[in-house]
C-alpha atoms as a printed R data frame, in Angstrom:
    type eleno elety resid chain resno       x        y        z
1   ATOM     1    CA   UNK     A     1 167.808  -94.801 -102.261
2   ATOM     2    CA   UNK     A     2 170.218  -97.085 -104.536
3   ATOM     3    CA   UNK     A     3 168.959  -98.986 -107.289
4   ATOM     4    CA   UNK     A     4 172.040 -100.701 -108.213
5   ATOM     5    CA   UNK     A     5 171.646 -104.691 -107.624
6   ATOM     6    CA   UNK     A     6 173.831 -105.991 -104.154
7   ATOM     7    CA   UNK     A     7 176.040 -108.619 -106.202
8   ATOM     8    CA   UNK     A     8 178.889 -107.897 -108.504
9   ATOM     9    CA   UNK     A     9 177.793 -107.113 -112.637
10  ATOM    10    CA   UNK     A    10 178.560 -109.728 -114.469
11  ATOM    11    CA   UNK     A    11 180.426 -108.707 -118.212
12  ATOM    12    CA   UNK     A    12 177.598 -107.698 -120.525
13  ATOM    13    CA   UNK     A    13 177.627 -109.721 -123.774
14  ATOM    14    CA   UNK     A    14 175.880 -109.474 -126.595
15  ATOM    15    CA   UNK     A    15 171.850 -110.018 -126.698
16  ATOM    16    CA   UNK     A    16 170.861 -113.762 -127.026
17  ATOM    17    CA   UNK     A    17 167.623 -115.316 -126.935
18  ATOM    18    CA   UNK     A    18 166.834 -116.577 -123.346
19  ATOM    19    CA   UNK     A    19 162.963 -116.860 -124.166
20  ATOM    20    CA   UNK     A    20 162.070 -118.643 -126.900
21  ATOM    21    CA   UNK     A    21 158.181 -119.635 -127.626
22  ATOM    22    CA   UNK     A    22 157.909 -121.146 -130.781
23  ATOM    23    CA   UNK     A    23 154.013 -122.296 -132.554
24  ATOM    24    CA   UNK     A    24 152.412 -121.963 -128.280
25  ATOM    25    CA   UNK     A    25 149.099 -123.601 -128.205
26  ATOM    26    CA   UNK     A    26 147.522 -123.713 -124.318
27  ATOM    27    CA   UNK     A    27 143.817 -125.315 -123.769
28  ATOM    28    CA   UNK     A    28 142.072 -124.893 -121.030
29  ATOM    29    CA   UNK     A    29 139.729 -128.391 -121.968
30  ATOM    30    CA   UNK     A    30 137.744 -127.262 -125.571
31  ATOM    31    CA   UNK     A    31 138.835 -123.616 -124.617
32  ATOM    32    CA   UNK     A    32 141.959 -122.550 -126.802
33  ATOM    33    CA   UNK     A    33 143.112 -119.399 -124.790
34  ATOM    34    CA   UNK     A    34 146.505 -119.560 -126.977
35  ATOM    35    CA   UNK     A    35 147.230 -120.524 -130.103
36  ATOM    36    CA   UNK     A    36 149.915 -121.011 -132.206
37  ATOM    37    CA   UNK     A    37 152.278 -118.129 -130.403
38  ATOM    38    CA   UNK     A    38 155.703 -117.382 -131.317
39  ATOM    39    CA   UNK     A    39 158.432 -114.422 -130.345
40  ATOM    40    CA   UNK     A    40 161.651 -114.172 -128.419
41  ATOM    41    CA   UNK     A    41 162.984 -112.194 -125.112
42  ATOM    42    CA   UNK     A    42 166.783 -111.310 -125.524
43  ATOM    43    CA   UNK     A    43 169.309 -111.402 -122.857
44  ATOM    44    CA   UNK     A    44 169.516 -107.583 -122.049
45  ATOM    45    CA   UNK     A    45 165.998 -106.576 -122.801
46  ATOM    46    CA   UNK     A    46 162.805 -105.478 -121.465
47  ATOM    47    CA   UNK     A    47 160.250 -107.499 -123.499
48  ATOM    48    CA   UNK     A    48 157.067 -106.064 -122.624
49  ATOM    49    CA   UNK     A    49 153.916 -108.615 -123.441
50  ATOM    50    CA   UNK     A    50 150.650 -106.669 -123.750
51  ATOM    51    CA   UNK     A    51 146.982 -106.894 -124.323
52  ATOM    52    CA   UNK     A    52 143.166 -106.926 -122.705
53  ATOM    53    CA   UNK     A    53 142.041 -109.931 -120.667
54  ATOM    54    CA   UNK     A    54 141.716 -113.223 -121.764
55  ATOM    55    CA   UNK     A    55 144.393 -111.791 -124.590
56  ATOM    56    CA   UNK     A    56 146.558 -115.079 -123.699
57  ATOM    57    CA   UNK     A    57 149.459 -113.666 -122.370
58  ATOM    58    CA   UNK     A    58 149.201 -114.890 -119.154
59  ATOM    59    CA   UNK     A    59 148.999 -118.682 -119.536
60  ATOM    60    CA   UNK     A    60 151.530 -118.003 -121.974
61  ATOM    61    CA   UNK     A    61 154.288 -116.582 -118.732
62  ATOM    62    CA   UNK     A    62 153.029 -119.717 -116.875
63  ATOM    63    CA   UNK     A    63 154.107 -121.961 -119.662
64  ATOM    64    CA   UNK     A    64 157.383 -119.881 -119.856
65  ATOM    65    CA   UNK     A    65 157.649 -120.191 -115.845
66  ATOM    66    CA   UNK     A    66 156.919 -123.990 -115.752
67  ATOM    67    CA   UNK     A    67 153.685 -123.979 -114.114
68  ATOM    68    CA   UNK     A    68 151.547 -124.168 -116.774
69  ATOM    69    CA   UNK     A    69 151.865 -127.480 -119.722
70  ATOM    70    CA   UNK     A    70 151.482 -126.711 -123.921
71  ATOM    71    CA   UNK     A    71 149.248 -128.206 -125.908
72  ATOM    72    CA   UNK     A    72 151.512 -127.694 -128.735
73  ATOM    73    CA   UNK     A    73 154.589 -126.292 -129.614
74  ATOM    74    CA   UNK     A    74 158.190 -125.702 -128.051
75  ATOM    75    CA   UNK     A    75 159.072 -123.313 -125.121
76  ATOM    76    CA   UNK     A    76 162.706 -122.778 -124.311
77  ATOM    77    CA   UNK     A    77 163.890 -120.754 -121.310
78  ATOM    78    CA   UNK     A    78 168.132 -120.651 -121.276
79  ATOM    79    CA   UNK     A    79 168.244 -123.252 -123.421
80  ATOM    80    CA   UNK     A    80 165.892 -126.003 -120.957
81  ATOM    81    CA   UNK     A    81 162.211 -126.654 -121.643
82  ATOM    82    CA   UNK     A    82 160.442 -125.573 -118.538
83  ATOM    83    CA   UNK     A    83 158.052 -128.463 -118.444
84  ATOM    84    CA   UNK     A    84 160.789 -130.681 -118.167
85  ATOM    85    CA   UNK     A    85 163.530 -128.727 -116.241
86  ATOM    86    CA   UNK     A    86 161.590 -126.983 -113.712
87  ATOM    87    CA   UNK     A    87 163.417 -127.226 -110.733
88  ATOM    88    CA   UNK     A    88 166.833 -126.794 -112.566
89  ATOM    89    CA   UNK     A    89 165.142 -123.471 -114.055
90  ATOM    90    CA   UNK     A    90 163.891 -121.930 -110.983
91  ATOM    91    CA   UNK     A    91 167.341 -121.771 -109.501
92  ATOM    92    CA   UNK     A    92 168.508 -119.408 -112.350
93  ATOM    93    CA   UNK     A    93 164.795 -117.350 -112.848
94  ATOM    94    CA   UNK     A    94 163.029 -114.668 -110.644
95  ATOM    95    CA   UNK     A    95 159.082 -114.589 -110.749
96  ATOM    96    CA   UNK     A    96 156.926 -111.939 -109.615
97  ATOM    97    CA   UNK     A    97 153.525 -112.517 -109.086
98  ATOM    98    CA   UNK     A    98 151.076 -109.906 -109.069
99  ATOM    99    CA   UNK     A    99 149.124 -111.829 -105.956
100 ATOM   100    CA   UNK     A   100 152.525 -112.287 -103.770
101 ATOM   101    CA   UNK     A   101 151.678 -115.719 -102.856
102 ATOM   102    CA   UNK     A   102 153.100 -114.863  -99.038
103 ATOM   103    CA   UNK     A   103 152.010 -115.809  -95.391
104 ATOM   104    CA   UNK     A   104 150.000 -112.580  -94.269
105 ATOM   105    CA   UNK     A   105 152.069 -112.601  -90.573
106 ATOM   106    CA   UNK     A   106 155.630 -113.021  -92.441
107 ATOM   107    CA   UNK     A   107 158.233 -110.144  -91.627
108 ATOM   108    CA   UNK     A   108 159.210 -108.145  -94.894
109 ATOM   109    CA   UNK     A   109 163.002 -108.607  -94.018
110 ATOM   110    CA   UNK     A   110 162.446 -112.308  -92.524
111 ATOM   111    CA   UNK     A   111 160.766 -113.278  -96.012
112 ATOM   112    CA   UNK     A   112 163.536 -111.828  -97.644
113 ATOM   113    CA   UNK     A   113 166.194 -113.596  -96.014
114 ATOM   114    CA   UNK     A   114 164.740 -116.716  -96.177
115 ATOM   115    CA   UNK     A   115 164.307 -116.546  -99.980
116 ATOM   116    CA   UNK     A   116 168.334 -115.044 -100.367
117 ATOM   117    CA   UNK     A   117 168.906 -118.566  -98.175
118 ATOM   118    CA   UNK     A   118 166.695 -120.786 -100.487
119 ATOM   119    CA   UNK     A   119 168.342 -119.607 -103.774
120 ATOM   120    CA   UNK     A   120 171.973 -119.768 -102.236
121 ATOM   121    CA   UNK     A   121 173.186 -117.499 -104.579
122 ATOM   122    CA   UNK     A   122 174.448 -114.922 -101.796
123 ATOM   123    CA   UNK     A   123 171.915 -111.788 -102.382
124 ATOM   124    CA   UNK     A   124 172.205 -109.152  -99.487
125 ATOM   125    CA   UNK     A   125 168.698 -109.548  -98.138
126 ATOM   126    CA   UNK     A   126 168.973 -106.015  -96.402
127 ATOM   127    CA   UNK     A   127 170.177 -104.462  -99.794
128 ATOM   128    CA   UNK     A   128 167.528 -106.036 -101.241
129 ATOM   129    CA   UNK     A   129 164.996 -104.857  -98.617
130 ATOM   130    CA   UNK     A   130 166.783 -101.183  -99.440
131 ATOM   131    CA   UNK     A   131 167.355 -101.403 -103.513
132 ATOM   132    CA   UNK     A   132 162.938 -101.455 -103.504
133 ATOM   133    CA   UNK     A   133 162.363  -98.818 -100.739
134 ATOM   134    CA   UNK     A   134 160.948 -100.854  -97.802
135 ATOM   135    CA   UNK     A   135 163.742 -100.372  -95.184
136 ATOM   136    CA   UNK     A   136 161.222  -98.330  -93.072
137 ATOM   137    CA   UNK     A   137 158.915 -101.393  -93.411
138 ATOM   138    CA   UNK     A   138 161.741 -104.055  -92.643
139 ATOM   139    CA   UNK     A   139 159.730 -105.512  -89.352
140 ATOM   140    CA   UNK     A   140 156.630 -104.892  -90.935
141 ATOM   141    CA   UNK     A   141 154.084 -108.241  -91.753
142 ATOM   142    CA   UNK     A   142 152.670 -108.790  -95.038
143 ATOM   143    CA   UNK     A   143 149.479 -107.841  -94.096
144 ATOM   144    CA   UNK     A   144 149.812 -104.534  -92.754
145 ATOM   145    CA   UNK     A   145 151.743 -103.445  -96.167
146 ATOM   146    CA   UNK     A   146 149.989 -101.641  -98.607
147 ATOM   147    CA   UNK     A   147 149.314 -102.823 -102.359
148 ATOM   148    CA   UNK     A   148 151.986 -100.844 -103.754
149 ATOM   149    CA   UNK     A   149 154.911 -102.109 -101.176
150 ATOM   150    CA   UNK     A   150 153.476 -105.566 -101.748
151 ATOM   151    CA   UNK     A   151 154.161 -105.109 -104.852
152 ATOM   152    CA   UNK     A   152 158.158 -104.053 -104.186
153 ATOM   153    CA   UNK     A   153 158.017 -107.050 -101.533
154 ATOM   154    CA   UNK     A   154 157.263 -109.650 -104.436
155 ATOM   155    CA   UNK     A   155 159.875 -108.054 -106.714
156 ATOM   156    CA   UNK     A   156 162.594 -108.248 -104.094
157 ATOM   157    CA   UNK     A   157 161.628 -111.907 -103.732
158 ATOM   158    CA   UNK     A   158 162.103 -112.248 -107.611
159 ATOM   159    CA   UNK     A   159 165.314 -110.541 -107.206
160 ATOM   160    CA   UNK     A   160 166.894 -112.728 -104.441
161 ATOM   161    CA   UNK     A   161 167.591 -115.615 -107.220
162 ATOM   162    CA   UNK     A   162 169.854 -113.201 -109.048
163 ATOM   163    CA   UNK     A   163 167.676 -114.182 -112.301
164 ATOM   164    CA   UNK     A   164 168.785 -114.422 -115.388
165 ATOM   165    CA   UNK     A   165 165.283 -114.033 -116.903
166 ATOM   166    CA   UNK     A   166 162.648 -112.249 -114.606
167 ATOM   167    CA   UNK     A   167 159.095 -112.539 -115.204
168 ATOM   168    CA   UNK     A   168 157.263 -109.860 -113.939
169 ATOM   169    CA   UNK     A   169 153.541 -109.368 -113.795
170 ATOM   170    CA   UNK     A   170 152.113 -105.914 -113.142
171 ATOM   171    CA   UNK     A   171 155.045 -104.870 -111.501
172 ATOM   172    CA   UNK     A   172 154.118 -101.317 -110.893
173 ATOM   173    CA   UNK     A   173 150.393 -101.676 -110.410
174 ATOM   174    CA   UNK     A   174 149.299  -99.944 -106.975
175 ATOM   175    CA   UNK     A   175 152.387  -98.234 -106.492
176 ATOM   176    CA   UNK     A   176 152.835  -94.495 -105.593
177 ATOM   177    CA   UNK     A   177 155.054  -91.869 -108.209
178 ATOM   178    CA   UNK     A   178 158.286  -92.524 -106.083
179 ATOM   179    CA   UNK     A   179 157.998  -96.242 -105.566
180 ATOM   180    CA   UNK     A   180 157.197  -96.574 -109.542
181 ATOM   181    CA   UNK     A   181 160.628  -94.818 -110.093
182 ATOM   182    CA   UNK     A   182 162.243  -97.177 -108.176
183 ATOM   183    CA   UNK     A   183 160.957 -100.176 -109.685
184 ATOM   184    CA   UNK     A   184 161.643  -98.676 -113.160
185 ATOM   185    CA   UNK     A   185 165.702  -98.066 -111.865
186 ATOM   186    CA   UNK     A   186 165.420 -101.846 -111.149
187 ATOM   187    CA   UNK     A   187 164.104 -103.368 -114.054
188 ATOM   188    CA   UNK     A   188 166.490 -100.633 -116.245
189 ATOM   189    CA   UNK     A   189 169.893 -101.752 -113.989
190 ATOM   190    CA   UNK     A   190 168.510 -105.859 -114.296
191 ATOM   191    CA   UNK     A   191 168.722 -105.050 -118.415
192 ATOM   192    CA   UNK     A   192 171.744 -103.609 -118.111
193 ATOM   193    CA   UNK     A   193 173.451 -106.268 -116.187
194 ATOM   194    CA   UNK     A   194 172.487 -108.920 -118.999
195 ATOM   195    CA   UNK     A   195 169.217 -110.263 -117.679
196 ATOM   196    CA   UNK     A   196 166.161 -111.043 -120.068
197 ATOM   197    CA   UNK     A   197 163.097 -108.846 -118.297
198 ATOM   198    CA   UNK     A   198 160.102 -110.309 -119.404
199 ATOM   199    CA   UNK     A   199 157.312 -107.325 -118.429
200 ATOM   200    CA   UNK     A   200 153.461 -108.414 -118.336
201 ATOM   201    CA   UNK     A   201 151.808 -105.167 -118.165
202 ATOM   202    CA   UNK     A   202 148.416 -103.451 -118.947
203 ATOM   203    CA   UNK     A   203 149.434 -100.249 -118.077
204 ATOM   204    CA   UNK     A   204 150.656  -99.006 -121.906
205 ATOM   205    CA   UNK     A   205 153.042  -96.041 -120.504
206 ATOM   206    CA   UNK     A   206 154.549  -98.470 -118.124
207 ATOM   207    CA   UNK     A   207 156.021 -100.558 -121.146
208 ATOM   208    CA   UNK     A   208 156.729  -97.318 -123.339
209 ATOM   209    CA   UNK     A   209 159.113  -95.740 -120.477
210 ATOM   210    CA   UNK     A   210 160.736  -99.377 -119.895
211 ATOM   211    CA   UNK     A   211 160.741 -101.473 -123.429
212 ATOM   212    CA   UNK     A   212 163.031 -102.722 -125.705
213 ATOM   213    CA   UNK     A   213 160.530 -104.984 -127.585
214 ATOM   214    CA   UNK     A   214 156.731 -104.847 -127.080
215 ATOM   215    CA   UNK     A   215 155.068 -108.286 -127.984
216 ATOM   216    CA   UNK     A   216 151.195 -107.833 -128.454
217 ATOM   217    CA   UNK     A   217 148.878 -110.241 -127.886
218 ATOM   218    CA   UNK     A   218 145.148 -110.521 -128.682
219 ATOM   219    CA   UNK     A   219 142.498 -112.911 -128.876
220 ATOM   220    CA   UNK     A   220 145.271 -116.121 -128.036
221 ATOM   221    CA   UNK     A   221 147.663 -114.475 -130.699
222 ATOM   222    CA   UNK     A   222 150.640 -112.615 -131.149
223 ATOM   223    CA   UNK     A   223 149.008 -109.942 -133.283
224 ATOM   224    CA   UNK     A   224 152.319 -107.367 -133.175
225 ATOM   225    CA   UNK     A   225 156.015 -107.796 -132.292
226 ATOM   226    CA   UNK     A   226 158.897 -105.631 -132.598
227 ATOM   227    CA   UNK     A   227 160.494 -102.348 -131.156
228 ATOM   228    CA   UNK     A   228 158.616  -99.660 -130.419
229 ATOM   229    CA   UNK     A   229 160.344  -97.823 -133.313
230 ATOM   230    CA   UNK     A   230 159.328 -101.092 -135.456
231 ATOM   231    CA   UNK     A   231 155.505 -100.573 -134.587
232 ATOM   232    CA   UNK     A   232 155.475  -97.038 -134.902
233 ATOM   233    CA   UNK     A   233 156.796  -96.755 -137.882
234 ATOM   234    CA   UNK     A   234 154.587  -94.811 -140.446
235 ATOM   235    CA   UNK     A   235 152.308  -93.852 -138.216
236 ATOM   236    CA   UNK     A   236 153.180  -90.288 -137.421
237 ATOM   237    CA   UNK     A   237 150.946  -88.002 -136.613
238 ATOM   238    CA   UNK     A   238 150.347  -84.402 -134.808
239 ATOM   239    CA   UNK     A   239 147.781  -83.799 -131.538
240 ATOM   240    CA   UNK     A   240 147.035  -80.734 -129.805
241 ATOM   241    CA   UNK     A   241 143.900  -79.179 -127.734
242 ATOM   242    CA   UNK     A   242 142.072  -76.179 -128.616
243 ATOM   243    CA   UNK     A   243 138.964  -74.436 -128.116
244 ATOM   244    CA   UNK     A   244 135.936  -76.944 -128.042
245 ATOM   245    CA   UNK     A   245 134.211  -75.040 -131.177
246 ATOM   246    CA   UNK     A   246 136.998  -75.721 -133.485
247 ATOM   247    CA   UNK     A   247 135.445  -76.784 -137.299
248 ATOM   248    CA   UNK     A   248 137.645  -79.711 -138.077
249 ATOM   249    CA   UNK     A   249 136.083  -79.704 -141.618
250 ATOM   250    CA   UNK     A   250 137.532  -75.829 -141.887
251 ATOM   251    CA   UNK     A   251 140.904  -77.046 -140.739
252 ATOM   252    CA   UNK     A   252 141.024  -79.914 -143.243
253 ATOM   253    CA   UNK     A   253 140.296  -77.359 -145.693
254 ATOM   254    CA   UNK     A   254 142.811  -75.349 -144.733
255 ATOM   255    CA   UNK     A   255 145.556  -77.640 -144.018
256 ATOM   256    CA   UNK     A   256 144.660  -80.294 -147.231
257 ATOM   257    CA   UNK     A   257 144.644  -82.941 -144.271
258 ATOM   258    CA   UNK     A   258 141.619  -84.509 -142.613
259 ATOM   259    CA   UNK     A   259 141.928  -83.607 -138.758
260 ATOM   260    CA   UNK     A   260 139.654  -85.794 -136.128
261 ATOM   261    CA   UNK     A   261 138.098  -84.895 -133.030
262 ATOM   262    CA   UNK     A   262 139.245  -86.854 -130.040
263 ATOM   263    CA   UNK     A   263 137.476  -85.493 -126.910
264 ATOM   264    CA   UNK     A   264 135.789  -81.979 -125.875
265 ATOM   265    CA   UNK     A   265 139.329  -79.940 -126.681
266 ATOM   266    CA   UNK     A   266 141.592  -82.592 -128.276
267 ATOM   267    CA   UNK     A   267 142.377  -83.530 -131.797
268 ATOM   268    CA   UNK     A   268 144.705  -85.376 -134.291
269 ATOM   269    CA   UNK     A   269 145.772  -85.394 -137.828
270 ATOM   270    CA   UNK     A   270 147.492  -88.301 -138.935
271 ATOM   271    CA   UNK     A   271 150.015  -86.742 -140.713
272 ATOM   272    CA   UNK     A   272 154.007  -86.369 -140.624
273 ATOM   273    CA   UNK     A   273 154.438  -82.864 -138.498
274 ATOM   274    CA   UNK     A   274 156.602  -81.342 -141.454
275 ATOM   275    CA   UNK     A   275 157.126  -77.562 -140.759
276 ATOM   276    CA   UNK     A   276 155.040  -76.454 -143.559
277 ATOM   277    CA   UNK     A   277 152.140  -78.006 -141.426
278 ATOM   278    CA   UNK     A   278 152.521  -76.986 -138.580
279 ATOM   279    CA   UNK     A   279 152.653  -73.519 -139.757
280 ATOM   280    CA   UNK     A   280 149.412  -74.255 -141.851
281 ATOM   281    CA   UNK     A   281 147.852  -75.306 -138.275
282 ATOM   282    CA   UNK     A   282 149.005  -72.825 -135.890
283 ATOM   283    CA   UNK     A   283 148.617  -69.961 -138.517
284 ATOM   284    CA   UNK     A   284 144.884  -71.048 -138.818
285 ATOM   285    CA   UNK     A   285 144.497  -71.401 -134.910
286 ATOM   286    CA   UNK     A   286 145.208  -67.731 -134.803
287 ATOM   287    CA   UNK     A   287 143.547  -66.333 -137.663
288 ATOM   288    CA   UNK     A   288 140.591  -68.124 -136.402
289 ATOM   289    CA   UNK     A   289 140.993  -66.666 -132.854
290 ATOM   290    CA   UNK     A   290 141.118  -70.410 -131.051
291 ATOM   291    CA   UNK     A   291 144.061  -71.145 -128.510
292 ATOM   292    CA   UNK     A   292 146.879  -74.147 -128.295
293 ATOM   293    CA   UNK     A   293 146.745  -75.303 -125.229
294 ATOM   294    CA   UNK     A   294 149.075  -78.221 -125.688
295 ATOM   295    CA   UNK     A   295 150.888  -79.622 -128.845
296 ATOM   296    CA   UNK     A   296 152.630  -83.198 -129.211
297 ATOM   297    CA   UNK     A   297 153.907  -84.255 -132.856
298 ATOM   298    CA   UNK     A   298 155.873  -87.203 -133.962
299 ATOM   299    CA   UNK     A   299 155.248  -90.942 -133.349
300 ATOM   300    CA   UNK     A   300 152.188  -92.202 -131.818
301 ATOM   301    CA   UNK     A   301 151.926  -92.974 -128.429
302 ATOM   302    CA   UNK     A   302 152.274  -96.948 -127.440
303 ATOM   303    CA   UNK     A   303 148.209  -96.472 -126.300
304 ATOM   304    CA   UNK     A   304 147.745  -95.481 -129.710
305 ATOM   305    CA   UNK     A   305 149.415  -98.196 -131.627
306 ATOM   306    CA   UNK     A   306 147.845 -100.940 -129.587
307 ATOM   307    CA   UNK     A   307 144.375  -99.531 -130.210
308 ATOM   308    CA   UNK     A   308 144.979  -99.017 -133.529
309 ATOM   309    CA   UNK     A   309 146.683 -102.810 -134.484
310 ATOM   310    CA   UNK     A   310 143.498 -104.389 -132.057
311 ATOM   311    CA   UNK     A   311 141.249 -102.599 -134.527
312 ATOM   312    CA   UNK     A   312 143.112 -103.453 -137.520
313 ATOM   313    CA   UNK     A   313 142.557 -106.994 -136.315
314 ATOM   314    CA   UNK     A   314 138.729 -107.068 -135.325
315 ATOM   315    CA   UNK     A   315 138.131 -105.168 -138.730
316 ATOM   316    CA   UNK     A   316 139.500 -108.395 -140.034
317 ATOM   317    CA   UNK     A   317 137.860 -110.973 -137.997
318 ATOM   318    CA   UNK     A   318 134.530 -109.371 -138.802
319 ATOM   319    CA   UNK     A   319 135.556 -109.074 -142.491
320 ATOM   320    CA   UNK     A   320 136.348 -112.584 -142.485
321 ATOM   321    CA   UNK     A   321 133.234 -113.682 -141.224
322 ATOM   322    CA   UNK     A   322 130.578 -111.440 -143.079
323 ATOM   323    CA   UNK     A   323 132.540 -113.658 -146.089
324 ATOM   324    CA   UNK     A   324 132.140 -116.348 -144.231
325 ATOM   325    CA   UNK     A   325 128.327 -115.677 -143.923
326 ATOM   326    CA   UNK     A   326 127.614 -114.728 -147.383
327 ATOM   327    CA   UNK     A   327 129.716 -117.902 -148.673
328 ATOM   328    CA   UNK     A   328 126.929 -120.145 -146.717
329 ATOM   329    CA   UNK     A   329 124.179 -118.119 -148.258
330 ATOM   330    CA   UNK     A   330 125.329 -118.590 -151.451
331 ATOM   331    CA   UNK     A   331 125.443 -122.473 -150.701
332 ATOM   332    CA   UNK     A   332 121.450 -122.457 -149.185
333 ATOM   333    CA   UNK     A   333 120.650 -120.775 -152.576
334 ATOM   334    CA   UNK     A   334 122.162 -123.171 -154.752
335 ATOM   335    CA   UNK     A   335 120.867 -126.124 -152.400
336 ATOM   336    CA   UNK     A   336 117.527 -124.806 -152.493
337 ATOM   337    CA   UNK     A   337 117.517 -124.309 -156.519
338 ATOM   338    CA   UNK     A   338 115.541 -126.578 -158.548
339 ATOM   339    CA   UNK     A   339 117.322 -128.962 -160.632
340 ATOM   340    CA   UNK     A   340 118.224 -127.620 -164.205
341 ATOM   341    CA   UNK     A   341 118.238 -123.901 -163.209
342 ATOM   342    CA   UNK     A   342 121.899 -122.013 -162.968
């Protein structure tokens, strides 16, 4: 099964800015579910945008895509403002939505073709129908599919516009081992051939295998954006499972580094995994008579850094407003003084 796209590549040049969201602020009436967002999507890339529910990042896409207005700020998708330029947009971008938005009796290669007819831009519907692994399904309705070749449906209907920025939501989400390869040799040839993939994803080693940038947002805000390199950076550390009994405080001990216990069998030291270490660990591991059952060392996991810069940033909140609180005690104190006293 081919993943490379049916139309000719166009000359790769070098990375521009195709998405550019500059001081984003979206109300939903006194609700501010973004606010004040900025970051870029290159020509080229896969920018992934992450975080929980309600992080933002969705009404941000709809601005992005044109179906959703700003508050404040400036959106600009190649260079036209999507609240403006809709139409002329959504000849030259491909949207997947995660819901499919198609009649439940229309035939897979039927919906194809008429979307390849819409755009104009002379897709191969059938090479579509084949680049996402539904050829077997090609008479099939919408209704009898499953969740996972829904999903490849929807992105073959993103794909038919020849898109010069895609917006994908959840791409992958329902989708068995071999159809997830697929849809990863898509987005991975659409980068190559110059288009800005915009990836809205929970799933964490999704956007690790795929991304060039990873944008993260939380609480309405960008609260991280760069490479993965960028966010990793200093934040090596070494993991491995053992025997359930292990005495982290003897392996600190041991080692001169503080080691944490993640689950039953699993644990971490956030340290560089310098040689001298990892003899220090796996020396005491045997002299100690416990087992490695599995060893990873390096840079942390995506999972790890989003956890970890989500933290950082309710650590902060709360600091903030424990200041906050203590700032209007103080006041009630000095209110409730009596005149004359300091």
């Amino acid at each position: 099964m081919g993943t490379s796209p049916p139309w000719p590549r166009p000359i790769r040049s070098s990375p521009v800015a195709a998405v550019e969201v500059t001081d984003l602020t979206v109300r939903y009436g006194a609700l501010t579910a973004v606010q004040g967002v900025s970051f870029t999507a290159a020509a080229g890339d896969v920018t992934a945008v992450l975080g929980p529910n309600g992080a933002g990042k969705t009404s941000t896409i709809e601005v992005c895509e044109g179906y959703r207005r700003a508050a404040a700020g400036t959106v600009q998708v190649l260079g036209m403002d999507p609240a403006k330029e809709q139409r002329r947009l959504s000849e030259r971008i491909g949207v997947m939505l995660q819901e499919g938005g198609v009649y439940p009796a229309a035939r897979v290669l039927e919906t194809v073709r008429h979307y390849c007819a819409l755009y104009g831009k002379g897709a191969d519907a059938e090479a579509l129908v084949e680049q996402v692994g539904l050829t077997a399904r090609a008479k099939g309705t919408w209704r009898r599919l499953s969740g996972g070749e829904k999903q490849r449906l929807s992105l073959a209907l993103a794909l038919a516009a020849k898109p010069e920025v895609a917006f994908l939501d959840e791409p992958t989400a329902g989708v068995d081992v071999n159809g997830r390869d697929t849809i990863r040799g898509i987005i991975r040839s659409l980068a190559a051939d110059g288009c800005a993939v915009v990836l809205a994803t929970h799933e964490l080693d999704e956007a690790e295998r795929l991304a060039d940038r990873v944008v993260i947002f939380d609480g309405g805000q960008v609260i991280a954006d760069g490479t993965l390199a960028d966010l990793r950076r200093g934040h090596d550390e070494i993991r491995f499972r053992s025997s359930p009994d292990l005495d982290v405080h003897a392996l600190a001990r041991a080692t001169g580094v503080v080691a944490s216990r993640l689950g039953a069998d699993e644990y971490v030291i956030d340290a560089p995994p310098l040689p001298k270490l990892m003899a220090q660990l796996t020396g005491w591991l045997a002299d100690q008579g416990h087992g490695l059952t599995d060893l990873r060392a390096g840079a942390q996991r995506l999972e790890d850094v989003f956890r970890r810069l989500t933290a950082e940033r309710t650590e902060r909140n709360d600091q903030a407003e424990r200041t906050n609180q203590e700032e209007r005690t103080n006041q009630a104190e000095r209110v409730k003084r009596p005149e004359g006293q300091s």
